[in-house]
C-alpha positions in Angstrom: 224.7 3.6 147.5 224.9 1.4 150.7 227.5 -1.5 150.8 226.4 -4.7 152.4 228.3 -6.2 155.2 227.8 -9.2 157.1 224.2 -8.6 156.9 223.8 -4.7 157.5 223.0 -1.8 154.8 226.2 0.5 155.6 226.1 3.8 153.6 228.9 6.4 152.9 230.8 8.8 154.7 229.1 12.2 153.4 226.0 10.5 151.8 223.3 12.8 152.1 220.5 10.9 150.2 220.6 8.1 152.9 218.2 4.9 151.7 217.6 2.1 150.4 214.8 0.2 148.5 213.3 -3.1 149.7 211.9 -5.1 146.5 209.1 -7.5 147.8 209.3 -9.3 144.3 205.5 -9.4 144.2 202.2 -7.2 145.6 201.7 -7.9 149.1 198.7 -6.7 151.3 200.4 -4.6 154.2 198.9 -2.9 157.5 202.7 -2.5 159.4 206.2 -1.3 158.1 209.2 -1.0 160.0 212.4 -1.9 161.2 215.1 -2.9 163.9 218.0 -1.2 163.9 220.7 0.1 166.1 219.7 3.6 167.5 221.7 6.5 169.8 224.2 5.8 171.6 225.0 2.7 170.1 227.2 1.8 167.4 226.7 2.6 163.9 222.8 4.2 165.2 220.5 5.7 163.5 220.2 9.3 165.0 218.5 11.8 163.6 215.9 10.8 160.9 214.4 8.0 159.9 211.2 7.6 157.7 209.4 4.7 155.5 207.5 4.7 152.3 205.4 2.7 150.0 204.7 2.1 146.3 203.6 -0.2 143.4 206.4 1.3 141.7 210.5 2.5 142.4 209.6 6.1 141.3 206.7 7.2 143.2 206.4 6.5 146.9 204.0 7.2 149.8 205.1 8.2 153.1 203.8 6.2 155.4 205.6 7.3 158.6 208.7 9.2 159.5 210.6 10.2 163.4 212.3 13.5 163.2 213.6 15.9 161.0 216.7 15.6 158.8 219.5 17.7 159.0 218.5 19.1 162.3 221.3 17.8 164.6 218.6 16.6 167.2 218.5 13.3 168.4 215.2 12.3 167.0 215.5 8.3 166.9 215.6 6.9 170.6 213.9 3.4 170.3 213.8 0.2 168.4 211.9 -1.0 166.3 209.7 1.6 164.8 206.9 0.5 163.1 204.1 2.4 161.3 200.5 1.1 161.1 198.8 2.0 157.9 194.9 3.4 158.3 193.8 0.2 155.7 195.8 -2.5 154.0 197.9 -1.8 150.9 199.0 -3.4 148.1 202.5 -3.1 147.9 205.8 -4.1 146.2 208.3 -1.6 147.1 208.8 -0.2 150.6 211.6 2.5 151.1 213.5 3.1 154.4 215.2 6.8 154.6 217.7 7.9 157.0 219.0 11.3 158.5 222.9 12.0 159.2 224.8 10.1 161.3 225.8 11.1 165.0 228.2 13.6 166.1 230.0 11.6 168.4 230.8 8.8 165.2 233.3 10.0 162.9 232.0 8.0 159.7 228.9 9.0 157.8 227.0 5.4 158.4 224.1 3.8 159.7 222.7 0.5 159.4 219.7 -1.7 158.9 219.2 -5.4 159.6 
């Protein structure tokens, strides 16, 4: 699991199930999801995956979007923010933000999302 600090979702060295889950405490109507976050070369980046999905429940999610490929060791996140426009509005509650592996060049395992 992520620890929070000073604002920012930090997650392990060696976590390879890299997420967290966004409760929006009630149904909302959606048509964008996304997120700012620091991306290659910068500190703490997100580097090589990142993907978002959607559901009514914490068990059974949507993807909505994703940039790259997990595991891959490409550099697949180069901008920020990414956002993802759904086809029609949803009703949602839970939105779920995935990450890939850190860098190369950063010796801890950890990205964040503010």
């Amino acid at each position: 699991l992520p620890t929070v600090e000073k604002g920012r979702f930090i997650f392990g060295n060696g976590d390879a199930d890299q997420y967290i889950i966004v409760d929006l405490g009630t149904t909302r109507s959606i048509d964008r999801v996304g997120a700012s976050f620091s991306y290659y070369p910068y500190d703490r980046e997100v580097w090589d995956y990142f993907g978002v999905s959607i559901a009514n429940n914490p068990t059974s999610f949507s993807l909505v979007g994703s940039v790259g490929t997990k595991g891959d060791g490409i550099v697949d996140v180069t901008t920020s923010p990414i956002y993802f426009d759904l086809l029609t509005p949803a009703e949602v509650r839970y939105i779920k933000y995935e990450f890939g592996r850190y860098s190369f060049d950063w010796v801890w395992n950890m990205q964040d999302i503010e």
